[in-house]
C-alpha positions as CSV (number, residue, x, y, z in Angstrom):
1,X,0.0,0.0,0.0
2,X,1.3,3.3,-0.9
3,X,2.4,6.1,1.5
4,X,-0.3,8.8,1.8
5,X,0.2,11.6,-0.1
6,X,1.3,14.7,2.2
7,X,0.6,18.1,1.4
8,X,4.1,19.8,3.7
9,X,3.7,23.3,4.9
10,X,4.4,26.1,2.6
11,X,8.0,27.6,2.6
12,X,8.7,31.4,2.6
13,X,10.8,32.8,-1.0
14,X,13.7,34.4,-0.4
15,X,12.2,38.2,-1.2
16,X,10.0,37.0,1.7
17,X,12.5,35.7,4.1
18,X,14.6,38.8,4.1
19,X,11.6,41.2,4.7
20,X,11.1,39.0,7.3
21,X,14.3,39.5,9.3
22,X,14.1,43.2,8.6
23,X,10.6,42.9,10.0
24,X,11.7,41.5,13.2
25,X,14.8,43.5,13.5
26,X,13.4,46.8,13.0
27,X,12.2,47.3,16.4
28,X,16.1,46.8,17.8
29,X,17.4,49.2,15.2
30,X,19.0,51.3,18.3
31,X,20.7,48.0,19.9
32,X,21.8,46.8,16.1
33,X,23.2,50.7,15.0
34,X,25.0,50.3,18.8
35,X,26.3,46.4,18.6
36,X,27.4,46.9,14.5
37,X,29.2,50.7,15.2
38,X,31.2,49.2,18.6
39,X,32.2,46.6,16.1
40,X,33.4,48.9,13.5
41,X,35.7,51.0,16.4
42,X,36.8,47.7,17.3
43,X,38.0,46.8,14.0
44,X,39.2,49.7,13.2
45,X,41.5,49.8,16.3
46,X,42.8,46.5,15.6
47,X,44.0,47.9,12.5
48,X,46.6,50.1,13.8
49,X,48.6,47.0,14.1
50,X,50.2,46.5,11.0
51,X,51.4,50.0,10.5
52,X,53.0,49.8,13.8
53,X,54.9,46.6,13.1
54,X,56.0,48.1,9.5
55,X,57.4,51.4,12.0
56,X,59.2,49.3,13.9
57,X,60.7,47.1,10.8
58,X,61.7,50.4,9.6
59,X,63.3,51.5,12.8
60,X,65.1,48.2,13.0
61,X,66.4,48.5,9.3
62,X,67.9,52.3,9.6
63,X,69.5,51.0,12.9
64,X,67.2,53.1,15.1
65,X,66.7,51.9,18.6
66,X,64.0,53.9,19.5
67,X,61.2,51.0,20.0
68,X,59.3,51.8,22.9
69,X,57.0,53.9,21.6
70,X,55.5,51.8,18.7
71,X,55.7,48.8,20.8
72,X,53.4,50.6,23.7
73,X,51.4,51.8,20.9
74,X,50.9,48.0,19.9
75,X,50.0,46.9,23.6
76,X,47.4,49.7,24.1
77,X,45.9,48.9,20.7
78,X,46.0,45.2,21.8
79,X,44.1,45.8,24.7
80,X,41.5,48.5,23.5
81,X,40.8,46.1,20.5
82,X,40.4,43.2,22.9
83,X,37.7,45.3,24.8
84,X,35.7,47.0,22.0
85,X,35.4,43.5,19.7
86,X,34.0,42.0,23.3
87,X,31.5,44.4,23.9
88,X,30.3,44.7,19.9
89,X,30.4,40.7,19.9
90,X,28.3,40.8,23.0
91,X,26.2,43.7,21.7
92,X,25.7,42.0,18.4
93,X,24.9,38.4,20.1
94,X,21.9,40.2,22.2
95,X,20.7,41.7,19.3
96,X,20.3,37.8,17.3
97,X,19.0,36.3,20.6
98,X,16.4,38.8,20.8
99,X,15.0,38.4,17.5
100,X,15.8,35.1,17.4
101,X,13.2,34.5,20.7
102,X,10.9,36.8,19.2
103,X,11.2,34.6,15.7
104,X,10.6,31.7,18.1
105,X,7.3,32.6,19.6
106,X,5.4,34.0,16.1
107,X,6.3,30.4,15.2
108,X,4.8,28.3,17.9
109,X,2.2,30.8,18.2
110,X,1.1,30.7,14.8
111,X,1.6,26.3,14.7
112,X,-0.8,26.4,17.5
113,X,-3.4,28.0,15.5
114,X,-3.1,25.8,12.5
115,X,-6.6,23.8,11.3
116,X,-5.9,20.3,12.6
117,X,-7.0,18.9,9.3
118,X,-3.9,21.1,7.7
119,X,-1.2,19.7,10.3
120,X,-2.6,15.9,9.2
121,X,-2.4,16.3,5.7
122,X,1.7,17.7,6.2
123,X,1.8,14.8,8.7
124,X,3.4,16.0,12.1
125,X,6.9,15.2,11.2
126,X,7.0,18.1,8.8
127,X,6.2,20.5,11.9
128,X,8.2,18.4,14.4
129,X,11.1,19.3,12.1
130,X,10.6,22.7,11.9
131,X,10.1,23.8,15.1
132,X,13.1,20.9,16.1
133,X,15.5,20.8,14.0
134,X,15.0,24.0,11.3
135,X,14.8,26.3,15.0
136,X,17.8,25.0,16.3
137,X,19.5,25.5,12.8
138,X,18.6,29.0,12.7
139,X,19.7,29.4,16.3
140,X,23.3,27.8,16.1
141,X,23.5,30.6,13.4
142,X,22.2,33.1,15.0
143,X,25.1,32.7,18.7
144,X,28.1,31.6,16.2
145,X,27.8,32.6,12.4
146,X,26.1,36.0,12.7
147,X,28.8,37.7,14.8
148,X,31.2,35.9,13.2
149,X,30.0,37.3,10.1
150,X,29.6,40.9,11.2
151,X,33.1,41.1,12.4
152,X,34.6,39.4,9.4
153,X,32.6,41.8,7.0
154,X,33.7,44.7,8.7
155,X,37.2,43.4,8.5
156,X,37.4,42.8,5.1
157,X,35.9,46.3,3.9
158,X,38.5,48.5,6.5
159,X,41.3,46.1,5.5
160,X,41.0,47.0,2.4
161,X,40.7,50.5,3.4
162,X,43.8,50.4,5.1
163,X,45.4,48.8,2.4
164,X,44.5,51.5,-0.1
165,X,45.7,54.0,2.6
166,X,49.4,52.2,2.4
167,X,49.5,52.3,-1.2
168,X,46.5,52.5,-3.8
169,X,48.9,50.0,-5.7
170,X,48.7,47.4,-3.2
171,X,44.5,47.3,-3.0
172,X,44.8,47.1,-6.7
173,X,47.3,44.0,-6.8
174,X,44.6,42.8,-3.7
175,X,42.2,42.8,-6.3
176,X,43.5,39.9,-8.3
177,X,42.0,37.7,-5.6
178,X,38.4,39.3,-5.8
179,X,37.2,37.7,-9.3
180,X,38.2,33.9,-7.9
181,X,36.3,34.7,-4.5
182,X,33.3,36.0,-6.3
183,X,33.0,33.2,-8.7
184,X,33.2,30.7,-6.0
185,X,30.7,32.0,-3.5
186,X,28.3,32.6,-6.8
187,X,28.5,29.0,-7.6
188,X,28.6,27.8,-4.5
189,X,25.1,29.8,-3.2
190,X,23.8,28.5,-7.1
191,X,24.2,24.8,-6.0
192,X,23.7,25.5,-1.9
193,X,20.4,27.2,-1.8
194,X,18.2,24.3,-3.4
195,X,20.2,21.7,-2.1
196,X,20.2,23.1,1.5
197,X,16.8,23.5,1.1
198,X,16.0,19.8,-0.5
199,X,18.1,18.8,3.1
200,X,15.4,20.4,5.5
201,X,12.7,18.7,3.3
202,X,14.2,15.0,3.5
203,X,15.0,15.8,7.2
204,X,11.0,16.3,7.5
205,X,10.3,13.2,5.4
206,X,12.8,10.9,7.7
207,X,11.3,12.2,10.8
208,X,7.8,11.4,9.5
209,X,8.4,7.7,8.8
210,X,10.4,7.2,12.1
211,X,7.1,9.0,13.5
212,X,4.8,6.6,11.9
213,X,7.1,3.7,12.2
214,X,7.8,3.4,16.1
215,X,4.1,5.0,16.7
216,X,2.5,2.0,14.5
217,X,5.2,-0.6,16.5
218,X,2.3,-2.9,18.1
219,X,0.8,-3.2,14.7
220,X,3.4,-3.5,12.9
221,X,4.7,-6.6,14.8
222,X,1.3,-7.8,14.5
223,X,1.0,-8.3,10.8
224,X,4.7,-9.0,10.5
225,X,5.2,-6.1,8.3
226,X,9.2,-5.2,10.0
227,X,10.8,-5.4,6.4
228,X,8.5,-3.1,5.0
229,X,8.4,-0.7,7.4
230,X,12.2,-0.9,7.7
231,X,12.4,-0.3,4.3
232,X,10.8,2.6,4.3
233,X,13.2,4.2,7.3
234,X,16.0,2.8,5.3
235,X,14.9,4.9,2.0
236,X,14.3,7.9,3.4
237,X,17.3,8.1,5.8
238,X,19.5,6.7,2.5
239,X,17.8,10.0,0.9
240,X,19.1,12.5,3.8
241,X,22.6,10.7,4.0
242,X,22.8,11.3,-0.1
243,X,21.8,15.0,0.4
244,X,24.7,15.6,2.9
245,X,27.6,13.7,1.0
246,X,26.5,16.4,-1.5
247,X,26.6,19.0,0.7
248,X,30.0,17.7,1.7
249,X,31.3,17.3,-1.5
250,X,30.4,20.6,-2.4
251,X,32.2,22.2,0.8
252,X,35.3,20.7,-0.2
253,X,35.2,22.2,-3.8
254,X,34.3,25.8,-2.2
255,X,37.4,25.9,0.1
256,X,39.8,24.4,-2.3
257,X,39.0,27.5,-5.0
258,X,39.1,29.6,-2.0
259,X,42.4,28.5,-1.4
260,X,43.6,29.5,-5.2
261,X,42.5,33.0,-4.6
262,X,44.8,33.6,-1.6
263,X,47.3,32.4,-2.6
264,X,47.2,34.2,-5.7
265,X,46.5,37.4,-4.2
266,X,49.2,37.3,-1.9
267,X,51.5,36.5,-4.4
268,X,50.6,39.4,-6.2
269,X,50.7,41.8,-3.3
270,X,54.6,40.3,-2.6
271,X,55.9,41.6,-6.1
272,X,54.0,44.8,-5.7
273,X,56.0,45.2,-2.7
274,X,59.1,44.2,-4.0
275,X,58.5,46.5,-7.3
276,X,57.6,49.0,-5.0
277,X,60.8,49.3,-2.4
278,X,63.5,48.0,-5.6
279,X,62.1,51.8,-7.3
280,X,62.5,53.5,-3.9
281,X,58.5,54.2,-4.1
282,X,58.1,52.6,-0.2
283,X,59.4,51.4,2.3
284,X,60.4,48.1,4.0
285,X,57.9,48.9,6.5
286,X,55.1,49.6,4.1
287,X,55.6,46.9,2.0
288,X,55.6,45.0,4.9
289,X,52.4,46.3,6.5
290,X,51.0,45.7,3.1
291,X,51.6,42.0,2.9
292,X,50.3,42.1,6.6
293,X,47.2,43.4,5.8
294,X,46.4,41.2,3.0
295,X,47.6,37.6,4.9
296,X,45.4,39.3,7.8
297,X,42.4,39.1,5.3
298,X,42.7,35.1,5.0
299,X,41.2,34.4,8.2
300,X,37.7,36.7,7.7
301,X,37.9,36.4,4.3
302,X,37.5,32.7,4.4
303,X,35.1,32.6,7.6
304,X,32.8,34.9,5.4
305,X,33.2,32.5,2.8
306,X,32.6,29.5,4.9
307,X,29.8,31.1,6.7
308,X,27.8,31.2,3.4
309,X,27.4,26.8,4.4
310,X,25.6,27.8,8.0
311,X,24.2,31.1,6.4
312,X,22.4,29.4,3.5
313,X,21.2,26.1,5.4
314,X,20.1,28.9,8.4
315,X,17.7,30.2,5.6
316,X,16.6,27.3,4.0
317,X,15.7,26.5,7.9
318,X,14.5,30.2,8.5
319,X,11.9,29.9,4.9
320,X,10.7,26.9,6.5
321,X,9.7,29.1,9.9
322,X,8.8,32.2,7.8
323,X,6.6,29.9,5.9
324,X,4.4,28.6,8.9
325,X,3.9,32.5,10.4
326,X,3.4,33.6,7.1
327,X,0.2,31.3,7.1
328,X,-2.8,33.5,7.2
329,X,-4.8,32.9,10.2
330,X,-8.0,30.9,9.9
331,X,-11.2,32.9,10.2
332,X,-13.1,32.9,13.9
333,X,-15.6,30.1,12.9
334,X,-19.1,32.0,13.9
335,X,-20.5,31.4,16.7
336,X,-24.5,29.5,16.4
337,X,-26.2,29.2,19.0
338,X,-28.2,26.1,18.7
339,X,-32.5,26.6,18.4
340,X,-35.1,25.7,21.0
341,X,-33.6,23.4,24.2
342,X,-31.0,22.0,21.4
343,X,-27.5,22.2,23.1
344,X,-26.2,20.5,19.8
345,X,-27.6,21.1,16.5
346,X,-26.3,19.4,13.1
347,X,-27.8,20.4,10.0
348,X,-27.1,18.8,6.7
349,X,-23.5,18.3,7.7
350,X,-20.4,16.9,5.2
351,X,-16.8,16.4,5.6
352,X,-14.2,15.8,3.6
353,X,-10.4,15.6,4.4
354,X,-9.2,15.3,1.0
355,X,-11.1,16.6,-2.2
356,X,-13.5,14.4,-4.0
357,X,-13.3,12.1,-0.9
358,X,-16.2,12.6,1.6
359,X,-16.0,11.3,5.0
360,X,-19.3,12.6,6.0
361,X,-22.4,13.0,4.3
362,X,-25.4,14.8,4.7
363,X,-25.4,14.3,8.6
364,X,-28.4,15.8,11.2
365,X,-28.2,15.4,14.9
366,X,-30.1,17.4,17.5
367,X,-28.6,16.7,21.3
368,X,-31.5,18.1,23.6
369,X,-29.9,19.9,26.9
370,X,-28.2,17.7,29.7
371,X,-29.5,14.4,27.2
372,X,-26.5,11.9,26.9
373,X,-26.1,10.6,23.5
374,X,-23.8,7.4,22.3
375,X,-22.2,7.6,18.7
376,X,-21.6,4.1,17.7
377,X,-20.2,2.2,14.3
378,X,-17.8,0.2,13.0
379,X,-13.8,1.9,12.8
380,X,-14.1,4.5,10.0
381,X,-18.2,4.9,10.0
382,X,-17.3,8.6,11.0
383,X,-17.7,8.9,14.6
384,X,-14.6,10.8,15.8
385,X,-14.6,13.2,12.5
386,X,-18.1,14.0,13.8
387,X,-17.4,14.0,17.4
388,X,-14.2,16.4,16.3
389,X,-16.6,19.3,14.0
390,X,-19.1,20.0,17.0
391,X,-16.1,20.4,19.2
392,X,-14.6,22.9,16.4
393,X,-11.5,21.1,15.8
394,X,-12.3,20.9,12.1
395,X,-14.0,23.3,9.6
396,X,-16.8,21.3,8.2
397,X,-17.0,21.4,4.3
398,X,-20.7,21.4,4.3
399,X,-24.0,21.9,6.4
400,X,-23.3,23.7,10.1
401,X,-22.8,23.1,13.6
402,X,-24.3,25.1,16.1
403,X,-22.7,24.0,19.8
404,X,-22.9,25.9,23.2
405,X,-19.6,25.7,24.9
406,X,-18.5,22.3,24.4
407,X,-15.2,20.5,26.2
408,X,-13.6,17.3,24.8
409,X,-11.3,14.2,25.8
410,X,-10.1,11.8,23.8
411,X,-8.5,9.1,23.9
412,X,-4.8,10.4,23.5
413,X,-3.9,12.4,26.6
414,X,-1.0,14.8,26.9
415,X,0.4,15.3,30.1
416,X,2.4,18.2,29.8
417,X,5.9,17.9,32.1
418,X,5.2,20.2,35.1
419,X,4.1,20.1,38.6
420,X,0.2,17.8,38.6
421,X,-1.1,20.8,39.8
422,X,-0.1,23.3,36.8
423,X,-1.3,20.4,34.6
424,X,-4.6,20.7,35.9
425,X,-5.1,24.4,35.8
426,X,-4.3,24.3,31.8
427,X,-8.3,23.9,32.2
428,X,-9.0,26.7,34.6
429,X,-5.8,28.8,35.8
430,X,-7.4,30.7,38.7
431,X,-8.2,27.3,40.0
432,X,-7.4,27.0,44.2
433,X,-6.0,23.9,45.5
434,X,-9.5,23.2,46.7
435,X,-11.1,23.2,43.8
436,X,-7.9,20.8,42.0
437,X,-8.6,17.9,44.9
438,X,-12.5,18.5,44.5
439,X,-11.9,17.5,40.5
440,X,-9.9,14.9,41.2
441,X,-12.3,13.6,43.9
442,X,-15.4,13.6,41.4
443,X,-13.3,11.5,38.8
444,X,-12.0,9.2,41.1
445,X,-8.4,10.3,40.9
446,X,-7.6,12.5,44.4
447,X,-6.2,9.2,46.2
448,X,-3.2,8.0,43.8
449,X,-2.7,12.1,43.3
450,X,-2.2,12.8,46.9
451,X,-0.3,9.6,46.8
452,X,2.7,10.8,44.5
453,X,5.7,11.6,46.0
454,X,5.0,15.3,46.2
455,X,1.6,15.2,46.0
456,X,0.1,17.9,43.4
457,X,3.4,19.1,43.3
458,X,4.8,16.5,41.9
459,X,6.1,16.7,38.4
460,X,4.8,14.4,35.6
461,X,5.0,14.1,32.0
462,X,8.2,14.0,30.3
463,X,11.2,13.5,32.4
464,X,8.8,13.0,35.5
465,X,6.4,11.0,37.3
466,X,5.0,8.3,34.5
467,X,1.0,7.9,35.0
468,X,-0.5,4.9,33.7
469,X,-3.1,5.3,31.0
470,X,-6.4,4.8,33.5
471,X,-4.5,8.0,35.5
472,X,-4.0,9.9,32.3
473,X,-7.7,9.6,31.3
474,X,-8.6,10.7,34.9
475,X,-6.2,14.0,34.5
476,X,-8.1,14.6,31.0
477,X,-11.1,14.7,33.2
478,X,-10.5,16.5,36.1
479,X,-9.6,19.1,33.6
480,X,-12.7,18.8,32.3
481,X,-14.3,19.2,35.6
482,X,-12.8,22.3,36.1
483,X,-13.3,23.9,32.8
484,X,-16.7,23.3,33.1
485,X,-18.4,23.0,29.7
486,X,-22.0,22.9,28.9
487,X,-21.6,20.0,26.6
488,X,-19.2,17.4,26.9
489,X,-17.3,15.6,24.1
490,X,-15.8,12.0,24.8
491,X,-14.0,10.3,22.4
492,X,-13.1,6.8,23.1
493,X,-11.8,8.3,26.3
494,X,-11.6,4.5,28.3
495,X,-9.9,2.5,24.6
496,X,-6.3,2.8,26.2
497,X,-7.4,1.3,30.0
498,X,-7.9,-2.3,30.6
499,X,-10.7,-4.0,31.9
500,X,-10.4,-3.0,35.1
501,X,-9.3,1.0,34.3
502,X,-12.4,1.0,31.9
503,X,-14.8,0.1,34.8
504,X,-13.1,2.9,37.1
505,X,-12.6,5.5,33.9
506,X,-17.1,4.3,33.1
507,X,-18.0,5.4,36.6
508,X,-15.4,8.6,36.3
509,X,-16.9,10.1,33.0
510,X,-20.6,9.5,34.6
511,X,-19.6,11.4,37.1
512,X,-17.5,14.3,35.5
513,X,-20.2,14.5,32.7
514,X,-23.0,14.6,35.4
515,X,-25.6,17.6,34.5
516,X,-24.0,18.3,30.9
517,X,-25.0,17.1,27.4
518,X,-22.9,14.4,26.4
519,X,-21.7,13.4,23.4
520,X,-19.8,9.7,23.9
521,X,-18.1,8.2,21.1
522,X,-18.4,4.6,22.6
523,X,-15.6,2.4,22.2
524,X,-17.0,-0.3,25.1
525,X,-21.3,-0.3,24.5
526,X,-21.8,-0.9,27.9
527,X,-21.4,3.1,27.5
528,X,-24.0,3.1,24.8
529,X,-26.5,0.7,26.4
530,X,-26.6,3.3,29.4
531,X,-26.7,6.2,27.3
532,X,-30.2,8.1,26.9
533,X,-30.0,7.7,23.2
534,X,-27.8,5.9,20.7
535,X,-27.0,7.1,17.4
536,X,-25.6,4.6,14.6
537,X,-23.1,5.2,12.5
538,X,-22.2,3.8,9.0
539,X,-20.5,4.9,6.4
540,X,-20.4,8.5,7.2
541,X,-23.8,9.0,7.7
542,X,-26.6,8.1,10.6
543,X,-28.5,4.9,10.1
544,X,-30.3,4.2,13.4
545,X,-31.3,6.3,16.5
546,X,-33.3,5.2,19.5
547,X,-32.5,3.8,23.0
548,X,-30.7,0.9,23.7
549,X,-33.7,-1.5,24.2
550,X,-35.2,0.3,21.0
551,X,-32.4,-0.9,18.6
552,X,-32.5,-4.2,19.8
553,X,-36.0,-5.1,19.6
554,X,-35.4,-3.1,15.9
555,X,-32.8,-5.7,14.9
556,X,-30.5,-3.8,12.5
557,X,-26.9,-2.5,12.7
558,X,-27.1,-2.1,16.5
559,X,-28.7,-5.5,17.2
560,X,-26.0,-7.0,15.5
561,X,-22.7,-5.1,16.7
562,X,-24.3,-5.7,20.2
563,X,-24.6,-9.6,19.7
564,X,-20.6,-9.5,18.3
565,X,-19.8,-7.7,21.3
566,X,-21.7,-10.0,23.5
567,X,-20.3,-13.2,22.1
568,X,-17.0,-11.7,21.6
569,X,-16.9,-11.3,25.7
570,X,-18.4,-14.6,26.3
């Protein structure tokens, strides 16, 4: 069977990725003109070096022994480069944490927001990698590459400078290395950007099918489908190794060219030199300084150079992020109130998740106030995509859905790591510690809480205290309890306890779903057979309604799943 087809999030152009980054910058313009001018001074200063050795070659070679002074000059300029380059680095670091944080939270803030049916069709290891691996990527850039790259920019461009100050013959015979430099970083960006780009995309892809592979484990093993399955790892992590021997062999091409240029332009600054002091037009010392200035340029020329490999794998990462906040955000669905003593009203209601391919057709429901209602069916009759639009986790593609406030717990908890307590007042944060043991206590839950180690305090989910599924279900809701819904949606909520957890998680939902409308999608129909009305599904559509004892006597779909289930547990 072929892998679904997945629809990845959208990734920002270039255009847009820039505007970006000057979007988020421009509110630090005073810390970035501070951080980027420190760093100039510093530069600057630092420059005052090679002058001062070239004096003191020239003092040395007309047998002067006057050397204090440009060696004190040195030390000074030593120690006041030292300072400034710490606090522009320093300056310049705040200034890409900053936006960096600020990047961060538009990102998660605008994933949070995404229609559920969007994140599915990308499958979640497209935005696991993004806000993983593509963050991190842009963040490693961000505290080493970005003041790296101001301070070697800005000591390229005064080198230079300085060099054209010694002799506008020596800048021009620097120039021979310009050409090869250029050349290279324009081929290498040519082959970096798509391929960079094509790595953040197999990254996703690998992550997805590790995802799918581990999460699907139990059933896998069950149906003996390891080769396949492994196969399907081994193909896409084949894919990601490919893409980085690329990358590799295309780093090794950039520095040897690199290499070439130097060596050429130093060359050609050494017979300048030579020229130069043979026709009496400079000095030892100048020539000198000039052949200092220009060796100095290897190192920032060729961390500029090699900075363009984080640079353009940071924005093939940073288009992925750009992309996601870039998403417009989905319109407030409209809020119906349902007619008459209706807490729930459905009304000609269709779904689709994929075009053309309807999961729901033409559906009407009508849950009366405080009635509890049982959606049964086979796997893939529709249930949960029902159970899901009147809780307003999906858009429906047809009909309406008119809901009064409306709560839901499913089957798959999280439990986010964090003191028990916090946990619980995700639901309601004002809550007292009163009202967090009188939530547990209705669902059955307040003596294995108080029983922790720390009690409420103590910390669970990842890295913490494990809870069994039965507990997980009973934390899903007690936060129920305390967010306090008018209508309550329960999907499958007991399917991860055993027998025993699903007789203690039965009597919990009674209880936390006590005086509310209640929508259960049953997964045991002992829940349906106590429920005030069952409604069957089939095929995306409702085929039966009526009571328990109704259906029976009726003898249709629900007579017959009931006599499976019966003889199943005989």
């Amino acid at each position: 069977m072929s892998a679904p087809e997945r629809h990845l999030l959208p990734v920002a152009t270039p255009a847009r990725t820039r505007s970006a980054v000057r979007e988020l910058v421009r509110p630090h313009r005073r810390l970035a003109v501070y951080g980027f001018g420190v760093m100039v001074v510093a530069t600057a200063t630092g420059l005052a070096t090679q002058p001062l050795l070239g004096w003191v070659i020239d003092l040395v070679a007309a047998g002067e022994g006057a050397l204090l002074p440009p060696i004190a000059l040195l030390v000074v300029v030593a120690l006041a480069a030292g300072a400034l380059t710490a606090l522009g680095l320093a300056k310049v670091a705040q200034l890409g944490e900053t936006v960096l944080a600020e990047l961060r939270e538009h990102f998660v803030a605008r994933a949070l927001t995404l229609p559920l049916e969007q994140v599915e069709r990308a499958g979640s290891g497209d935005l696991t990698a993004r806000v993983t691996a593509d963050v991190s990527r842009v963040a490693d850039a961000v505290r080493s590459a970005l003041p790296e790259l101001a301070r070697s920019a800005l000591t390229i461009v005064l080198t230079l400078g300085a060099l054209a100050l010694v002799d506008w013959r020596f800048f021009v015979a620097a120039l021979i290395a310009v050409p090869v430099q250029v050349l290279t970083a324009r081929w290498y960006v040519r082959h970096a950007v798509p391929l960079y780009a094509a790595q953040r995309v197999a990254a996703g892809a690998q992550q997805q099918q590790l995802l799918e592979t581990i999460g699907g484990a139990p059933t896998v093993r069950a149906f003996l489908r390891h080769d396949e399955h492994l196969g399907r790892v081994e193909n896409r992590s084949l894919a990601a190794v490919e893409l980085t021997m690329r990358g590799l062999r295309l780093a090794m091409g950039f520095y040897s060219r690199l290499h070439i240029a130097e060596y050429a332009g130093l060359a050609a600054v050494l017979i300048t030199g030579f020229l130069l002091v043979r026709n009496g037009q400079a000095s030892i010392g100048e020539a000198t300084a000039a052949a200092l200035y220009f060796h100095s340029l290897f190192g920032p020329v060729n961390t500029a150079l090699a900075l363009l490999d984080d640079a353009q794998s940071a924005t093939a990462a940073l288009a992925r992020l750009v992309g996601v906040t870039d998403l417009p955000l989905p319109a407030p669905a409209a809020h119906v109130e349902p007619s008459g003593e209706a807490a729930v009203e459905v009304r000609g209601l269709g779904h689709a998740y994929v075009t053309g391919r309807p999961v729901l057709h033409d559906v009407d429901l009508v849950v009366a106030g405080g009635e509890r209602v049982a959606l049964v069916g086979a796997s893939g009759a529709g249930k949960t995509t029902l159970a899901k639009l009147i809780s307003g986790l999906h858009t429906p593609t047809g009909g309406k859905v008119a809901a009064r406030g409306v709560g839901m717990v499913t089957q798959e908890v999280h439990v986010f790591a964090g003191p028990l307590a916090e946990d619980l007042r995700l639901a309601r944060p004002e809550a007292t510690d009163d009202e967090l043991r009188r939530a547990l206590s209705l669902v059955d839950a307040l003596d294995w809480a108080l029983a922790l180690p720390d009690g409420l305090s103590t910390v669970v989910g990842e890295g913490g205290h494990r809870l069994t599924p039965a507990q997980r279900q009973q934390l899903a809701l007690a936060r129920l309890v305390l967010a306090d819904p008018e209508v309550a949606v329960l999907d499958e909520a007991t399917a991860e306890a055993g027998s025993a957890g699903a007789r203690v998680l039965e009597r919990a939902i009674d209880q936390a779903s006590a005086g509310r409308t209640t929508l259960v999608v049953a997964h045991r129909l002992t829940q349906a057979a106590s429920a005030d009305r069952i409604v069957v599904m089939d095929g995306g559509r409702v085929v039966e309604t009526g009571t328990h004892a109704e259906l029976l006597t009726a003898g249709g779909r629900y007579a017959a799943l009931w006599r499976a289930w019966s003889d199943g547990r005989s």
